[in-house]
C-alpha positions in Angstrom: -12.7 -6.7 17.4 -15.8 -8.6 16.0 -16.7 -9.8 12.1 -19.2 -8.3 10.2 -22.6 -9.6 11.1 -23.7 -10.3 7.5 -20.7 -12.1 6.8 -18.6 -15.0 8.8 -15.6 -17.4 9.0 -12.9 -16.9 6.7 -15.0 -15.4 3.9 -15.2 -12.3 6.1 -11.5 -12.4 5.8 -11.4 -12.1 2.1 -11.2 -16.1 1.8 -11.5 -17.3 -1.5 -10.8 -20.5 -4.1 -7.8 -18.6 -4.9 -6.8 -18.8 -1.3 -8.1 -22.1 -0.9 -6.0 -23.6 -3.7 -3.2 -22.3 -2.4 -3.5 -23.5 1.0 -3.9 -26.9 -0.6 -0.2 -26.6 -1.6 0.7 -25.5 1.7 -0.9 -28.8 3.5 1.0 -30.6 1.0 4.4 -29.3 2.0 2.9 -28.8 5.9 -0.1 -31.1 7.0 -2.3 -30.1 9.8 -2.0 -26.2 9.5 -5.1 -24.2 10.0 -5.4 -21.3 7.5 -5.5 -17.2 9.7 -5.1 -13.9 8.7 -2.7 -11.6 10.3 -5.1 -8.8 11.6 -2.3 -7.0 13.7 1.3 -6.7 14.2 4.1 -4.9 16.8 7.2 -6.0 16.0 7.5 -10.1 16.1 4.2 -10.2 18.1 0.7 -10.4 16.1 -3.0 -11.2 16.2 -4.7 -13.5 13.7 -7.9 -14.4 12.7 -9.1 -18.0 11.8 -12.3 -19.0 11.0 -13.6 -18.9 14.4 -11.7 -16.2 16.7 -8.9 -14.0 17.0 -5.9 -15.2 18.8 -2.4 -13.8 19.9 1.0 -15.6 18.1 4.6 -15.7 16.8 6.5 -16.6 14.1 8.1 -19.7 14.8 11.7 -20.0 15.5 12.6 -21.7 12.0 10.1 -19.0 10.3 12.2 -16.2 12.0 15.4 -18.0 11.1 14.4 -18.6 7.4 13.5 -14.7 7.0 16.2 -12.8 8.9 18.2 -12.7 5.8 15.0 -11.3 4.2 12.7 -9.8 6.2 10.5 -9.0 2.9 8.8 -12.5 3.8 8.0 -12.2 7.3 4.5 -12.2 7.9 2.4 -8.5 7.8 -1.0 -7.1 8.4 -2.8 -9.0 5.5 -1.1 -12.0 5.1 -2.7 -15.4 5.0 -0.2 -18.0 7.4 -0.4 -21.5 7.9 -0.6 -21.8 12.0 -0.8 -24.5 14.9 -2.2 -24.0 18.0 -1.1 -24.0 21.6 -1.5 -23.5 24.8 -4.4 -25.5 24.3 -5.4 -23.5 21.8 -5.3 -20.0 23.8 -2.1 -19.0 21.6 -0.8 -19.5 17.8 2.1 -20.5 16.0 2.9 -19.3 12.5 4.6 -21.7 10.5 4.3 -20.6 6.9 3.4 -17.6 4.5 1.2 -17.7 1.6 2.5 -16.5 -1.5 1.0 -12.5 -1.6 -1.6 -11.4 -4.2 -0.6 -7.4 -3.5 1.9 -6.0 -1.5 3.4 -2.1 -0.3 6.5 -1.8 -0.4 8.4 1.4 0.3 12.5 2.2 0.6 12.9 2.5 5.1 14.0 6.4 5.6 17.4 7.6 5.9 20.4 6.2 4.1 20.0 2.4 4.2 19.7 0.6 0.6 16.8 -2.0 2.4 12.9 -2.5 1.7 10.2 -2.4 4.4 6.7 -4.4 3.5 3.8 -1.9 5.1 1.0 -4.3 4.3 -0.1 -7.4 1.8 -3.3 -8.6 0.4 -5.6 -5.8 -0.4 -7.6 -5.0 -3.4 -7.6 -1.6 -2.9 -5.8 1.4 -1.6 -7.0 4.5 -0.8 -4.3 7.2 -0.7 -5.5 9.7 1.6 -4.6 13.7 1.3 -5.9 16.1 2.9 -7.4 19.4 1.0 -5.6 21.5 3.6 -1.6 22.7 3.3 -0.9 19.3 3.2 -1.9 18.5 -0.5 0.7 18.0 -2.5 0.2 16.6 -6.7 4.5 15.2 -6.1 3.4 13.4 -2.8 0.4 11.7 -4.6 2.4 10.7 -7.5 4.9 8.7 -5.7 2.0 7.5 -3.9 0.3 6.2 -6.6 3.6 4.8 -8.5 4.1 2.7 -5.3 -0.1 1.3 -5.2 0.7 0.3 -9.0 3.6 -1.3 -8.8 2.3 -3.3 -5.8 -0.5 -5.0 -7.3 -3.9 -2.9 -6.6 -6.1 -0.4 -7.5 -5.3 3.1 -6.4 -8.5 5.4 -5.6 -7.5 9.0 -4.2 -9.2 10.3 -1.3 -9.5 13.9 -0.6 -10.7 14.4 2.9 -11.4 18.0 4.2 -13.7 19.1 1.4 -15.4 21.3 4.4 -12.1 23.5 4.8 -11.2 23.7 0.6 -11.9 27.2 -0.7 -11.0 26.1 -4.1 -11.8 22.7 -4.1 -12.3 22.8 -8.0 -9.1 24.0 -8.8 -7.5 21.1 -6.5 -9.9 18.8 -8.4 -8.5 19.5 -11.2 -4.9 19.0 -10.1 -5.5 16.0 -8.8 -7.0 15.1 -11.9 -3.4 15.8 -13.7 -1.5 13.7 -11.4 -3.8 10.7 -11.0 -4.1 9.3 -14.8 -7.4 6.8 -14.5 -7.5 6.6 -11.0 -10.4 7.3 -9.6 -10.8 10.4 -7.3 -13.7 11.2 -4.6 -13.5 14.3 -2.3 -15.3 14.1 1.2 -15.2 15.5 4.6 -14.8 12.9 7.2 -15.6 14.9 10.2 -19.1 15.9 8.7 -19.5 12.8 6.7 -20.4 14.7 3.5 -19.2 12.2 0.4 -17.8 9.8 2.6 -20.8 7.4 0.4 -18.9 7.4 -2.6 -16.8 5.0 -1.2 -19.0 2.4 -0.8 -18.0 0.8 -4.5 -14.8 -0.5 -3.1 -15.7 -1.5 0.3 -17.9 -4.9 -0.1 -17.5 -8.2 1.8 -15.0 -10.0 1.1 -12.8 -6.8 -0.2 -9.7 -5.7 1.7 -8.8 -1.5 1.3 -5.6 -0.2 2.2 -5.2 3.2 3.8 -2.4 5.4 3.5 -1.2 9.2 3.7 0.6 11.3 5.8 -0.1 12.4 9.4 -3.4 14.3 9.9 -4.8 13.9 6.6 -7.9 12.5 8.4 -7.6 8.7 8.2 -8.6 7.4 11.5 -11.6 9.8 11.1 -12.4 8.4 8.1 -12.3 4.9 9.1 -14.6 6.2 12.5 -16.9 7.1 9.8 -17.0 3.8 8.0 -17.6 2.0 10.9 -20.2 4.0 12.3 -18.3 4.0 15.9 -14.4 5.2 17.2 -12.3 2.4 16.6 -9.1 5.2 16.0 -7.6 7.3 18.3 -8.0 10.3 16.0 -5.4 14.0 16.6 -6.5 17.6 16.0 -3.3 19.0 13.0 -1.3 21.9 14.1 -3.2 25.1 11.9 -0.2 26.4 11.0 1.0 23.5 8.9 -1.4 21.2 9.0 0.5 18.9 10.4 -0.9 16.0 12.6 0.8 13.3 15.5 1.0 9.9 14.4 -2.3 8.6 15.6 -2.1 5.3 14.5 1.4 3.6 15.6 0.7 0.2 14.6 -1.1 -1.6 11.4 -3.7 -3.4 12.0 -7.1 -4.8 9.9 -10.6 -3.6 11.0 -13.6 -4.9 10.5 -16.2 -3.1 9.0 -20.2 -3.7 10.2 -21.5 -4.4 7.0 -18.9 -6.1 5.5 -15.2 -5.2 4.0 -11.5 -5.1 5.6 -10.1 -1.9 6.6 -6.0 -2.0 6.6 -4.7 0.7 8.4 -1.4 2.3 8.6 0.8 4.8 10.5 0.9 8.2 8.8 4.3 8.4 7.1 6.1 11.7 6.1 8.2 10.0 3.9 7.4 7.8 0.9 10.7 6.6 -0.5 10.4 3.9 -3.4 11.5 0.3 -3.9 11.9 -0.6 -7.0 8.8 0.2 -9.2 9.1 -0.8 -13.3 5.2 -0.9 -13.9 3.8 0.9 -11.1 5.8 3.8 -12.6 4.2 3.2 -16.2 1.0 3.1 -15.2 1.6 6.0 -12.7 2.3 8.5 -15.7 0.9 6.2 -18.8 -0.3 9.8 -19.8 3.7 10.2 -20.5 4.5 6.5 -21.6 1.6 6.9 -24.4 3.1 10.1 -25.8 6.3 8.8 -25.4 5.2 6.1 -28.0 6.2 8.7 -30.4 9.5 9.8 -29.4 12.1 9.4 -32.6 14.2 7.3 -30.2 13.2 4.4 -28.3 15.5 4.9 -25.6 14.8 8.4 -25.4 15.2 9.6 -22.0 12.5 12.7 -22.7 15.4 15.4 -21.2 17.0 16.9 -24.5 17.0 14.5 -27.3 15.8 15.5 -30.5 12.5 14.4 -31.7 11.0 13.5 -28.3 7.6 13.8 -28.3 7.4 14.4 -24.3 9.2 17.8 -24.4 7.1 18.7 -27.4 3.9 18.2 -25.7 5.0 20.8 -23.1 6.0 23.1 -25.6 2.5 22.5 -27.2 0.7 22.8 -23.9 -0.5 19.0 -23.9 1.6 18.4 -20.5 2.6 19.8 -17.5 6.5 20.8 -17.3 5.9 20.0 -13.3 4.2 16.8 -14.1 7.1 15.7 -16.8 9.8 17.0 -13.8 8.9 14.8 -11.4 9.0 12.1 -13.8 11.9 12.2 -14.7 13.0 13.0 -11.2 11.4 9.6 -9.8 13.4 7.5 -13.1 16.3 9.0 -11.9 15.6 8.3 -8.1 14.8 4.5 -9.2 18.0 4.3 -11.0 20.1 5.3 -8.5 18.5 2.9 -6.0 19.0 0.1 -8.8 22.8 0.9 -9.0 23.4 1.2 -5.0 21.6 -2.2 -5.5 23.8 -3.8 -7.6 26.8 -2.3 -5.8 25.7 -3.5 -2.7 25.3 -7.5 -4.0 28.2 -7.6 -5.8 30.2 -6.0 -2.5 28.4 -8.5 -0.5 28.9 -11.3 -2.5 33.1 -10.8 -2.5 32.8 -10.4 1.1 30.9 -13.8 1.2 27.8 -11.8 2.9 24.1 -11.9 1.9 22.2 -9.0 0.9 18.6 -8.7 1.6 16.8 -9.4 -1.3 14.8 -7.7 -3.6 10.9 -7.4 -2.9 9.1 -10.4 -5.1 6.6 -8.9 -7.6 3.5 -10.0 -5.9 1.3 -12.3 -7.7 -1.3 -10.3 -9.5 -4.7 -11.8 -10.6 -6.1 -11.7 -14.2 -7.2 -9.1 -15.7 -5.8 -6.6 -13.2 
């Protein structure tokens, strides 16, 4: 995998005087480190890119010892690390992590109460759906609940534009669920749209992609780059459904300039924890809510809340307000098995893994 031919060193990377400054404090605490970019990762083994070449590494020892109480920090696809060489150079060490300007964090599936960090350090993310059977306005809310609350922009992708029949009335949809996010409908196997992208993907820029199995992402990102990079699946017709093409994250390259970060589809988008990102998810809600009679109205059946009059009045979808309140209630429960879980940890003298850290943010965001 090469750099962008306009662009070179770490600036292709997304380096900036943000990152620079806070590589200074890492020198300080760890002298000699060379700044990389985690660009892949499978399990405890990774790639990363410095300012010259790609190389393979691992964590070190006291790096793995330091996070296997909380995982959250161990390096991922986007991170900035402080390495050292060896090998005579052939190989890397990472010794340190850089505090994270954006992070996505999602609840792992099943029953366990734990967080799993799916990428870091992107300005962007485009939450990919397909305009197929597999469109769904509950999906993309949780979707975008989970971009907010980690720090970036959300833009909504609709790929398979060519297959839609109605694409208007999914438009419009979309247009319910997505507040001021922006939304741009394409077709990546014809390339039609697939231009109106281009405002988020610049040098220097790092864009996230997620969404489930066959919605079209590694087609998409083909596209982009102008070549295959991604193994890319045919979906099942009857449900368009799709294998997991992509079975490991990794950051791409793109020719003139930008970071892809790509992701395994996931069928399952639990959250962790999300106080803002669920604000600004449904700030259509939270402004009308402004006017409930009660401030700690709870928009199911008190009097005088504003919420359940807007339905009544037509001003808000009932499905919209359900899965609100559905997602409040989902985030409250993981809160309390939370709490339950430290406080049964901490009489047993055991250490929970910790909350995700709210990532650093940058002004104005």
């Amino acid at each position: 995998m090469s750099q962008p031919e306009n662009t070179s060193g770490l600036e292709a990377l997304g380096w900036d005087h943000e990152w620079q400054s806070a590589f200074v404090a890492i020198e300080e605490e760890m002298p000699g480190l060379i700044p990389a970019r985690i660009s892949m990762e499978t399990k405890l083994n990774y790639l990363v890119w410095t300012n010259d070449e790609e190389l393979p590494a691992k964590i070190t020892g006291k790096l793995l010892h330091d996070t296997k109480r909380d995982p959250l920090n161990r390096p991922k696809v986007g991170d900035w690390v402080g390495i050292s060489l060896a090998d005579g150079g052939a190989k890397a060490q990472v010794r340190i992590l850089a505090p994270r300007r954006s992070q996505l964090t999602r609840k792992v599936p099943g029953r366990r109460n734990e967080a799993q960090v799916i990428a870091t350090n992107f300005d962007t993310v485009f939450i990919v759906q397909g305009l197929d059977d597999n469109f769904s306005l509950r999906r993309l809310e949780r979707c975008l609940v989970m971009v907010h609350e980690g720090g970036a922009q959300p833009v909504v992708v609709l790929n398979k534009s060519d297959v839609c029949n109605n694409l208007a009335e999914r438009l419009h949809q979309a247009k319910t669920a997505t507040g001021d996010a922006p939304i741009v409908s394409l077709s990546a196997t014809k390339g039609e749209g697939v231009d109106h992208l281009q405002p988020w993907i610049r040098p220097g820029q790092t864009v996230a992609f997620i969404g489930s199995s066959g919605v079209g992402k590694s087609t998409l990102i083909n596209r982009l780059h102008g070549e295959d990079v991604q193994e890319t699946n045919e979906v099942r017709e009857r449900d368009s459904k799709g294998r997991h093409t992509t079975v490991r994250r990794e950051m791409i390259f793109l020719p003139h300039g930008g970071v892809v970060i790509d992701t395994p589809g996931m069928r399952e988008f639990h959250l962790w924890f999300a106080d803002e990102g669920l604000d600004a998810a449904f700030s259509d809600i939270e402004t009308i809510a402004r006017n409930c009679r009660f401030n700690d109205c709870s928009h199911a059946n008190e009097p005088g809340c504003a919420v359940l009059s807007a339905i009544v009045q037509g001003n808000l979808s009932a499905d919209r307000h359900q899965n609100f309140v559905r997602l409040q209630s989902d985030l409250s429960k993981l809160n309390n098995n939370y709490e339950k879980r430290m406080w049964r940890d901490r009489a047993t003298g055991s250490h929970p893994k910790t909350r995700a850290p709210r990532p650093f943010k940058r002004g104005g965001r």
